[in-house]
mmCIF file as gemmi writes it, N, C-alpha and C atoms, coordinates in Angstrom:
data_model
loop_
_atom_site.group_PDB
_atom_site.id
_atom_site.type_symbol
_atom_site.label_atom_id
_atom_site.label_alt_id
_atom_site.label_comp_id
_atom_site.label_asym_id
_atom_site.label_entity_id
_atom_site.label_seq_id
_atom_site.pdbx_PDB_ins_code
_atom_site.Cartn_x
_atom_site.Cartn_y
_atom_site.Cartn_z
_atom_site.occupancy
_atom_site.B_iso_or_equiv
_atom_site.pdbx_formal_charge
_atom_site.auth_seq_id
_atom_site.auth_asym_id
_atom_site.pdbx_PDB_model_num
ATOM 1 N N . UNK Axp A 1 ? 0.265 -20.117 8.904 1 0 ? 1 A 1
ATOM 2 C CA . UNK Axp A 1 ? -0.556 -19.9 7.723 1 0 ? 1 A 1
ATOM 3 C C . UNK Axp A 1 ? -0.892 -18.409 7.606 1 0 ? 1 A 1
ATOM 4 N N . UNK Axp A 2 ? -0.594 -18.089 6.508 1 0 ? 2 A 1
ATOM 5 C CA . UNK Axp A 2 ? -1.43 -16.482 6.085 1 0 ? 2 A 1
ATOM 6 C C . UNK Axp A 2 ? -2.197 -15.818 6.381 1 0 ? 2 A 1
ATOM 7 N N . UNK Axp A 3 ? -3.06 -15.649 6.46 1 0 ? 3 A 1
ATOM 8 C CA . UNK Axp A 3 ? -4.096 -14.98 6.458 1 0 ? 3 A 1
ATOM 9 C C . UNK Axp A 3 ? -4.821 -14.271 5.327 1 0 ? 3 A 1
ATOM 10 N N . UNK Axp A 4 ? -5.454 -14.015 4.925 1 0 ? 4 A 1
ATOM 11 C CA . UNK Axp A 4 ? -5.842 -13.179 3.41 1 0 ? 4 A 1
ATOM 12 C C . UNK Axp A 4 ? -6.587 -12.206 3.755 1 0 ? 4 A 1
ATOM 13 N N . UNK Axp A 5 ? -6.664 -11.41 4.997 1 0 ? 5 A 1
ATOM 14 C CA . UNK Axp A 5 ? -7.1 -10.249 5.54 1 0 ? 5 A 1
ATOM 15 C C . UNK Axp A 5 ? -5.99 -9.414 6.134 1 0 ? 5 A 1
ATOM 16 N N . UNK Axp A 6 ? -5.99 -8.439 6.243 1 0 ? 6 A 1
ATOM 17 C CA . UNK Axp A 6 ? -5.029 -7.26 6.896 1 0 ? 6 A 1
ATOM 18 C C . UNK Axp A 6 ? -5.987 -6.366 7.937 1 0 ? 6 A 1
ATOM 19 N N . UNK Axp A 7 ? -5.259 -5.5 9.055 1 0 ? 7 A 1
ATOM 20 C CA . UNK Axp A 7 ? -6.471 -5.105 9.905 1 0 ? 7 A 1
ATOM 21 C C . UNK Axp A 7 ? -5.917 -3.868 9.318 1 0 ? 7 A 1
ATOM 22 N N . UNK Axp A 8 ? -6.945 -2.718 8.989 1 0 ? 8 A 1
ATOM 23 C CA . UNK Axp A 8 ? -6.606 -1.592 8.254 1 0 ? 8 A 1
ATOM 24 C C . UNK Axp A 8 ? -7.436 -0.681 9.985 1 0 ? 8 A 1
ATOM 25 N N . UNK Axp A 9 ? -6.474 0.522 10.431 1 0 ? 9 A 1
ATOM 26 C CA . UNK Axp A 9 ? -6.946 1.039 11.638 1 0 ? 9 A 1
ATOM 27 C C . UNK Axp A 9 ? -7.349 2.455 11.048 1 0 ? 9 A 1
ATOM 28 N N . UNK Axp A 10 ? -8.333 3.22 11.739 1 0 ? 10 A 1
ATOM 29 C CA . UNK Axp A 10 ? -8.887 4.69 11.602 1 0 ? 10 A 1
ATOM 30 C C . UNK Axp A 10 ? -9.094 4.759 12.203 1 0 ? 10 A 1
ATOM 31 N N . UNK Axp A 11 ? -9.626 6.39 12.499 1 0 ? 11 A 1
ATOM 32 C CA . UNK Axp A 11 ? -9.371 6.751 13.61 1 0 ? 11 A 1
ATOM 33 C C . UNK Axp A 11 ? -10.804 6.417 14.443 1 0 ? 11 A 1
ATOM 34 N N . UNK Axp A 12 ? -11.662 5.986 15.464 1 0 ? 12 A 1
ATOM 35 C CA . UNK Axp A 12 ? -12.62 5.722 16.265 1 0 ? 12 A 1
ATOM 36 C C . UNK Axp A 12 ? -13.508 6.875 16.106 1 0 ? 12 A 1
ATOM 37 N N . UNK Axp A 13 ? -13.572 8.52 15.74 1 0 ? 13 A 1
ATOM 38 C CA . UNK Axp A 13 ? -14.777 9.26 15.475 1 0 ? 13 A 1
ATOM 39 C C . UNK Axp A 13 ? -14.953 8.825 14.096 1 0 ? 13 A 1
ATOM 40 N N . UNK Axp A 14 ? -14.038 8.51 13.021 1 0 ? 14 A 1
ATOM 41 C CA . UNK Axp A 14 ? -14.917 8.862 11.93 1 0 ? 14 A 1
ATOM 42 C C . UNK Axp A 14 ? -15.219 7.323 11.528 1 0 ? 14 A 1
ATOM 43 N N . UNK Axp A 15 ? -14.651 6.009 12.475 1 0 ? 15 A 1
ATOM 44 C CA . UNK Axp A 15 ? -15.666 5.013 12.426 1 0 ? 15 A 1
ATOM 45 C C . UNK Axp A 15 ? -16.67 5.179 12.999 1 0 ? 15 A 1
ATOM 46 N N . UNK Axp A 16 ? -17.032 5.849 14.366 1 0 ? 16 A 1
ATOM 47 C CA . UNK Axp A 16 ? -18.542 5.883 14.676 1 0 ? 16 A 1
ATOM 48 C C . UNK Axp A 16 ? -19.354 6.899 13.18 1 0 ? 16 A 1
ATOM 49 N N . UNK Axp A 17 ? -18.729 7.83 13.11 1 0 ? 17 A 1
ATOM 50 C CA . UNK Axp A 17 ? -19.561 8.373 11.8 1 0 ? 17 A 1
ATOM 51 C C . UNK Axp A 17 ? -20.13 7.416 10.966 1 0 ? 17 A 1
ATOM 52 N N . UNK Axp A 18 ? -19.126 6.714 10.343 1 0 ? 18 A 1
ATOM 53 C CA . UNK Axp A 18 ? -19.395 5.685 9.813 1 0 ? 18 A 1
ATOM 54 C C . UNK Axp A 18 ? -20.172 4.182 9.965 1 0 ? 18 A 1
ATOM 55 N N . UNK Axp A 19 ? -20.361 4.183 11.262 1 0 ? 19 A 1
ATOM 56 C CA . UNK Axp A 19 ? -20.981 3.135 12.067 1 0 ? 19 A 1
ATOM 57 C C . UNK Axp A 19 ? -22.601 3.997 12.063 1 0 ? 19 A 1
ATOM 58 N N . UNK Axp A 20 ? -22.79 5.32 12.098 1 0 ? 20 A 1
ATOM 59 C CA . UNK Axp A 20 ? -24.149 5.739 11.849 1 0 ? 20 A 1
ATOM 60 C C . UNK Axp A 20 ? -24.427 5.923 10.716 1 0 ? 20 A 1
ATOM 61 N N . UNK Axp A 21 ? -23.509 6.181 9.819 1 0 ? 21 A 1
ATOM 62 C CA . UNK Axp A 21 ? -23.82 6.22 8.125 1 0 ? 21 A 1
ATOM 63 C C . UNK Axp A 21 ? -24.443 4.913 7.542 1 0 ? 21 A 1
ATOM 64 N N . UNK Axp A 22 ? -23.982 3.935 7.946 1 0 ? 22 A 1
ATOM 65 C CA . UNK Axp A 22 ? -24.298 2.662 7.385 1 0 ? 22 A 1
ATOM 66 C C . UNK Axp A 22 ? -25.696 2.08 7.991 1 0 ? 22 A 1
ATOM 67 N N . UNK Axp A 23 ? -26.116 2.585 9.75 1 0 ? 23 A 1
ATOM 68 C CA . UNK Axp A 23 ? -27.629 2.152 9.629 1 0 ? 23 A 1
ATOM 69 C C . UNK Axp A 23 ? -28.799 2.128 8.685 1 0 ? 23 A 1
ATOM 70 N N . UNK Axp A 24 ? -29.371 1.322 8.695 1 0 ? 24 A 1
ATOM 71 C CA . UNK Axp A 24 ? -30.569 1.458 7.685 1 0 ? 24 A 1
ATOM 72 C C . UNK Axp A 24 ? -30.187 1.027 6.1 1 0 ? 24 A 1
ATOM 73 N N . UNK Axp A 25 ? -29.096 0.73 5.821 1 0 ? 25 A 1
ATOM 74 C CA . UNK Axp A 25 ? -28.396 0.399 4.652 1 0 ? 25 A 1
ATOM 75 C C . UNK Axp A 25 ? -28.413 -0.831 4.611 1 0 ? 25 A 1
ATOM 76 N N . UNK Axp A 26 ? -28.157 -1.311 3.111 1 0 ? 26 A 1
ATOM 77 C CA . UNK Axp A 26 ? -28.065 -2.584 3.003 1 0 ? 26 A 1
ATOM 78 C C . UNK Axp A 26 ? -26.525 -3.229 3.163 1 0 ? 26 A 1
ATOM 79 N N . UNK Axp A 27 ? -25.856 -2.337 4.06 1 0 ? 27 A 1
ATOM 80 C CA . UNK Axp A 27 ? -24.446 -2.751 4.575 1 0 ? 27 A 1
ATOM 81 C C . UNK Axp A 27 ? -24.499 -3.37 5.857 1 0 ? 27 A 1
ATOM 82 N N . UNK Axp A 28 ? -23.597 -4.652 5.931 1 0 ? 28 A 1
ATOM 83 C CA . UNK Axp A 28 ? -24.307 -4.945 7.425 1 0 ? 28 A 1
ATOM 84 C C . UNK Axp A 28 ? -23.125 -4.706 8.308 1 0 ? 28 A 1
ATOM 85 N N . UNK Axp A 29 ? -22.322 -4.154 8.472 1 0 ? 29 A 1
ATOM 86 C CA . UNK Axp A 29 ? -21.019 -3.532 9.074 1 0 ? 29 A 1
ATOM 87 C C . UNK Axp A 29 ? -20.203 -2.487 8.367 1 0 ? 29 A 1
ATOM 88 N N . UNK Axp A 30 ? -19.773 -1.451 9.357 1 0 ? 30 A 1
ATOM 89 C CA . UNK Axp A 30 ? -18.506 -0.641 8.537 1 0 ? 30 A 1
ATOM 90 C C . UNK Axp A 30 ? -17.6 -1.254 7.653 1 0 ? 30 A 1
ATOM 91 N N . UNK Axp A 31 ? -16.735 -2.304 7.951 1 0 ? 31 A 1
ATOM 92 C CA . UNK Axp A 31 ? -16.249 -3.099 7.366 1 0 ? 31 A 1
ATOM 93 C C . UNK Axp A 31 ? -16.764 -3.431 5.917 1 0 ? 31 A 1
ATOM 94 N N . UNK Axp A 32 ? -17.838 -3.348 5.666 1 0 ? 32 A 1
ATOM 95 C CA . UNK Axp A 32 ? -18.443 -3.696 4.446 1 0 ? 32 A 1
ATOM 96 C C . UNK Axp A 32 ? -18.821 -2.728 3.656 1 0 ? 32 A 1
ATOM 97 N N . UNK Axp A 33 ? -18.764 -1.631 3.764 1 0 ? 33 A 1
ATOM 98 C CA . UNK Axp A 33 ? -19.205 -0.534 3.923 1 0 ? 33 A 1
ATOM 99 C C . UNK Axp A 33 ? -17.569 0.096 3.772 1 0 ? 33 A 1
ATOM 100 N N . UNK Axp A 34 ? -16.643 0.198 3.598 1 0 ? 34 A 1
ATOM 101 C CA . UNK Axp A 34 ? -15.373 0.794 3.86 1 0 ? 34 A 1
ATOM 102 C C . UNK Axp A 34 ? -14.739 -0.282 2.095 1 0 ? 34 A 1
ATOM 103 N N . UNK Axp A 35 ? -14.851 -1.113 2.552 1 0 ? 35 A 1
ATOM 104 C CA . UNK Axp A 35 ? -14.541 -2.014 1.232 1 0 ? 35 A 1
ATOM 105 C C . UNK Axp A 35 ? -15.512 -2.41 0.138 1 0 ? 35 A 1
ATOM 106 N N . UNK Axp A 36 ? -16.354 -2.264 0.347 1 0 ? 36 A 1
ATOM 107 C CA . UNK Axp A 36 ? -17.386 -1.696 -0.532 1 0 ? 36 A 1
ATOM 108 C C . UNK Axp A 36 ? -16.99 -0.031 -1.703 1 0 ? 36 A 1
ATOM 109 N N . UNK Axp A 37 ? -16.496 1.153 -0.723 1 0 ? 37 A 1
ATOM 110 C CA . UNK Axp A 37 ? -16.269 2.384 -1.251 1 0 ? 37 A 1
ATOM 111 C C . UNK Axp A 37 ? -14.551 2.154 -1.787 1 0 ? 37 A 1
ATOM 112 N N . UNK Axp A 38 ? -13.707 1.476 -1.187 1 0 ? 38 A 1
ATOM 113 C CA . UNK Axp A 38 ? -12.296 0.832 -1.889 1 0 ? 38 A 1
ATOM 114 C C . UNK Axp A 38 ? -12.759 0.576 -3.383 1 0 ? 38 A 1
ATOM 115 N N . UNK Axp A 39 ? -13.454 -0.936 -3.151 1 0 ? 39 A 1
ATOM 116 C CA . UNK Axp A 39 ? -13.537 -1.477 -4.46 1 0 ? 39 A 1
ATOM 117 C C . UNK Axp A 39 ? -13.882 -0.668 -5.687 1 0 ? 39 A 1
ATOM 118 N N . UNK Axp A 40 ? -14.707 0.425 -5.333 1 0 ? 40 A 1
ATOM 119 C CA . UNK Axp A 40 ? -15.15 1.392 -6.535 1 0 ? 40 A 1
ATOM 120 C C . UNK Axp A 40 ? -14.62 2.67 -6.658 1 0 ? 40 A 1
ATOM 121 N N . UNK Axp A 41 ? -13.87 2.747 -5.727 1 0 ? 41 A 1
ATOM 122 C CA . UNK Axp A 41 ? -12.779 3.864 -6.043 1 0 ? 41 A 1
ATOM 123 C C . UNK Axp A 41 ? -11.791 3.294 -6.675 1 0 ? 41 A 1
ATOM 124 N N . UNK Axp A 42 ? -11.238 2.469 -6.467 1 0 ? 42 A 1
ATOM 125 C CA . UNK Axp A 42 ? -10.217 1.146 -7.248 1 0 ? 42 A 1
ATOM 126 C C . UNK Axp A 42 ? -10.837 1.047 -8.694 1 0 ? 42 A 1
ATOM 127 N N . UNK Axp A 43 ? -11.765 0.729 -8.784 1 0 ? 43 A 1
ATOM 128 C CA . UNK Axp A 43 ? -12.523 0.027 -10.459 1 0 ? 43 A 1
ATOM 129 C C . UNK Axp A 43 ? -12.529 1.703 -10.97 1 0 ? 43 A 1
ATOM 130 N N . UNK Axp A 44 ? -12.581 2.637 -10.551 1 0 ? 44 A 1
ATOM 131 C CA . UNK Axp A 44 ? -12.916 3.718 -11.803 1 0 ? 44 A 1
ATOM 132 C C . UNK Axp A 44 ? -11.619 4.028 -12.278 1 0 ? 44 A 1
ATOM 133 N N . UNK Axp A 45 ? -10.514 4.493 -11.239 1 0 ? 45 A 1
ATOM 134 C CA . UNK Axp A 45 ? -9.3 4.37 -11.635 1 0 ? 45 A 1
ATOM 135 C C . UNK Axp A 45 ? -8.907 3.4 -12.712 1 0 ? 45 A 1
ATOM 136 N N . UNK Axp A 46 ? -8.908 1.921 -12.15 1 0 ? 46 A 1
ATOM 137 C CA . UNK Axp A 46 ? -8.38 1.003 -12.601 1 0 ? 46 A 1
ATOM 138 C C . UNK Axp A 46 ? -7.029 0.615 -11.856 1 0 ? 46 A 1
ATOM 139 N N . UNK Axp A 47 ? -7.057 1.442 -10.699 1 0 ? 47 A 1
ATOM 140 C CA . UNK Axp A 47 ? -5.541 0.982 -9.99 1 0 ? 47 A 1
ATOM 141 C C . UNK Axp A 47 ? -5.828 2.215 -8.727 1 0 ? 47 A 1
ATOM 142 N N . UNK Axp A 48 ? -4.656 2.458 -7.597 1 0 ? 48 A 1
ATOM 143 C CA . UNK Axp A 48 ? -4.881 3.402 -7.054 1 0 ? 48 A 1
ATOM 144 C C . UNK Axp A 48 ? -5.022 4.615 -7.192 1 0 ? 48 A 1
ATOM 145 N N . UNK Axp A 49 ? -5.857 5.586 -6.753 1 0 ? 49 A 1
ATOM 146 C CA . UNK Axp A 49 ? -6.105 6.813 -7.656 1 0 ? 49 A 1
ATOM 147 C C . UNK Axp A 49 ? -4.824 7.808 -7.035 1 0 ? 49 A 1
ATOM 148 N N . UNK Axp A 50 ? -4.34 8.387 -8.181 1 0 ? 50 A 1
ATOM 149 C CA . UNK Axp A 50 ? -3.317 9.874 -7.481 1 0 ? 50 A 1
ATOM 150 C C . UNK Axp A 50 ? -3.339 10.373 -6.462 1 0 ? 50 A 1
ATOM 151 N N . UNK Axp A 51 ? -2.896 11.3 -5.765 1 0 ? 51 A 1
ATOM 152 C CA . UNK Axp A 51 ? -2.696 12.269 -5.061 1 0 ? 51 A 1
ATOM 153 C C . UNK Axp A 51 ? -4.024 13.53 -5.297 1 0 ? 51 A 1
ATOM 154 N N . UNK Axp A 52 ? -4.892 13.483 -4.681 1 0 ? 52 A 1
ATOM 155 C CA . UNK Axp A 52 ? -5.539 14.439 -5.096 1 0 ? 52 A 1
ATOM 156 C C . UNK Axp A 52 ? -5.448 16.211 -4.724 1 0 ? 52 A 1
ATOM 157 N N . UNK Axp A 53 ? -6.017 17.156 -5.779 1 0 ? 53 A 1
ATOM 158 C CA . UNK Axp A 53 ? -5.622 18.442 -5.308 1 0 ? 53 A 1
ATOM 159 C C . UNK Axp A 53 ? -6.277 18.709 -4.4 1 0 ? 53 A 1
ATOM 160 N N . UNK Axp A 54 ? -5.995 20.043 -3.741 1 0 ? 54 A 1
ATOM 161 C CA . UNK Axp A 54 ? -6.612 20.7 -2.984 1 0 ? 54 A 1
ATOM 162 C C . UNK Axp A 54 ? -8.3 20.561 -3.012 1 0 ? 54 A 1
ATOM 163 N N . UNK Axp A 55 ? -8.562 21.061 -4.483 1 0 ? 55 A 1
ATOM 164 C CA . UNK Axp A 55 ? -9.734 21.107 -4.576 1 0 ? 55 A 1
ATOM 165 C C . UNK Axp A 55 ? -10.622 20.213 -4.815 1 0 ? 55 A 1
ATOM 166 N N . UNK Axp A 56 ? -10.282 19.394 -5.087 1 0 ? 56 A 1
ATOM 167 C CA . UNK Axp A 56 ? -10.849 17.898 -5.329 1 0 ? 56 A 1
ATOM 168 C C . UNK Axp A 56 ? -10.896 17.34 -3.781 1 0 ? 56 A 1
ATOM 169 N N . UNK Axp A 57 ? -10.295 17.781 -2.735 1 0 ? 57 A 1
ATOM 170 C CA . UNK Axp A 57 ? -10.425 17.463 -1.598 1 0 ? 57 A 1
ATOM 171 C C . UNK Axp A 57 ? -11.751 18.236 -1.083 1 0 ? 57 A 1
ATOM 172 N N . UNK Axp A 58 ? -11.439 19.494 -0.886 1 0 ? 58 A 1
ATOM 173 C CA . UNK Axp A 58 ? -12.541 20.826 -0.426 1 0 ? 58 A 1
ATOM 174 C C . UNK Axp A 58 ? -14.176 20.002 -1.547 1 0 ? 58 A 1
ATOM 175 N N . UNK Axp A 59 ? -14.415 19.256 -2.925 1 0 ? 59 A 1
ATOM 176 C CA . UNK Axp A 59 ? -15.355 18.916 -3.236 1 0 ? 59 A 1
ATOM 177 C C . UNK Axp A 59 ? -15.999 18.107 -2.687 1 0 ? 59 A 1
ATOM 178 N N . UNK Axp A 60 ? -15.324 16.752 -2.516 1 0 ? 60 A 1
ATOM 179 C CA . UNK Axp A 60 ? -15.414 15.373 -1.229 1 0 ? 60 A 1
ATOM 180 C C . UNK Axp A 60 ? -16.135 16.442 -0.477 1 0 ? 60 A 1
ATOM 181 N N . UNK Axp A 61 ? -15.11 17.088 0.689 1 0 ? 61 A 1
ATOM 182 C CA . UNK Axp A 61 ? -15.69 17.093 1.759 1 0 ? 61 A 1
ATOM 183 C C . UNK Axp A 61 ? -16.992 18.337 1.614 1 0 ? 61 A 1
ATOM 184 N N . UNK Axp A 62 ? -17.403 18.888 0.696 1 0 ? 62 A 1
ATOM 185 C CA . UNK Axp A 62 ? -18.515 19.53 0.204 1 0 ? 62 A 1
ATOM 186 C C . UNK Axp A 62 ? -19.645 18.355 -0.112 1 0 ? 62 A 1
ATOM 187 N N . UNK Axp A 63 ? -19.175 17.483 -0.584 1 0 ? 63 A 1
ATOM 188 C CA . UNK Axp A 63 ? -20.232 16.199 -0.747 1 0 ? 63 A 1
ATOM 189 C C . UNK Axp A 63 ? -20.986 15.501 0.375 1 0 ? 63 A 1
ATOM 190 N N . UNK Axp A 64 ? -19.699 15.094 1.177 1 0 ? 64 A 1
ATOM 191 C CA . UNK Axp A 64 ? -19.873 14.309 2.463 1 0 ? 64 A 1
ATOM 192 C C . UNK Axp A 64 ? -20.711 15.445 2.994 1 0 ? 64 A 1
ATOM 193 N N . UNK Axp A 65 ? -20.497 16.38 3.27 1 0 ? 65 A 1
ATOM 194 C CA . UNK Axp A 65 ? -21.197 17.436 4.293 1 0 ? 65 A 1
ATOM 195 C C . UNK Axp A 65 ? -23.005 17.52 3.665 1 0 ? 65 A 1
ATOM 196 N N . UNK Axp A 66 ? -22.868 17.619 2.847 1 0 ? 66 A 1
ATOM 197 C CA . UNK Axp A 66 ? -24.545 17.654 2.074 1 0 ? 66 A 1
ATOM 198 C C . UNK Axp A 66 ? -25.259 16.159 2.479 1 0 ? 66 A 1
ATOM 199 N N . UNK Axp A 67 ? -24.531 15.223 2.435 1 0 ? 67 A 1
ATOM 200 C CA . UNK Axp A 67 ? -24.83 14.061 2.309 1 0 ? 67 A 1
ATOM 201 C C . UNK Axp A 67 ? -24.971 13.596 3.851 1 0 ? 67 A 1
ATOM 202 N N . UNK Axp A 68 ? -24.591 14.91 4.774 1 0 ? 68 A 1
ATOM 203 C CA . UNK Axp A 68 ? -24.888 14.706 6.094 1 0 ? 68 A 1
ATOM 204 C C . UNK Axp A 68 ? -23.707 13.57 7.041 1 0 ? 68 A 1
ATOM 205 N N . UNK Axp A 69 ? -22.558 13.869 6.331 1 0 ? 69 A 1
ATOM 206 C CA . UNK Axp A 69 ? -21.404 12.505 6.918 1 0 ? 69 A 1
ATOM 207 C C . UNK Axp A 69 ? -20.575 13.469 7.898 1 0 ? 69 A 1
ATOM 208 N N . UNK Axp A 70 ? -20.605 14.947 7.733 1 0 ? 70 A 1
ATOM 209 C CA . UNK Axp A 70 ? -19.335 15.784 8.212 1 0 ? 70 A 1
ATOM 210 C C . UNK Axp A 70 ? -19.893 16.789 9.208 1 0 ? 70 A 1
């Protein structure tokens, strides 16, 4: 029989990042919390989003860093 889950792997620091990002949240695992940020990166697109530029990368990680993730 199938399964209707896939195990998606990263790398172990930026799940612990992520394993401290999500305390205190109304996420109750990374896991939920990881597909949670899919689903709404998915819905604004409407499908998978492009290839992003350079700078659209350097913004993210200008975000994450303010936001205390980096």
């Amino acid at each position: 029989m199938a399964s209707d889950r896939v195990t998606l792997k990263i790398p172990r620091p930026l799940y612990e990042k992520l394993k401290h990002a999500v305390e205190g949240t109304g996420f109750r695992s990374v896991n939920e919390f990881v597909i949670h940020v899919l689903r709404d990166l998915v819905a604004e697109t409407g499908s998978a989003p492009a290839a992003l530029t350079a700078r659209e990368i350097e913004l993210i990680r200008a975000r994450l860093r303010n936001l205390g993730y980096l």
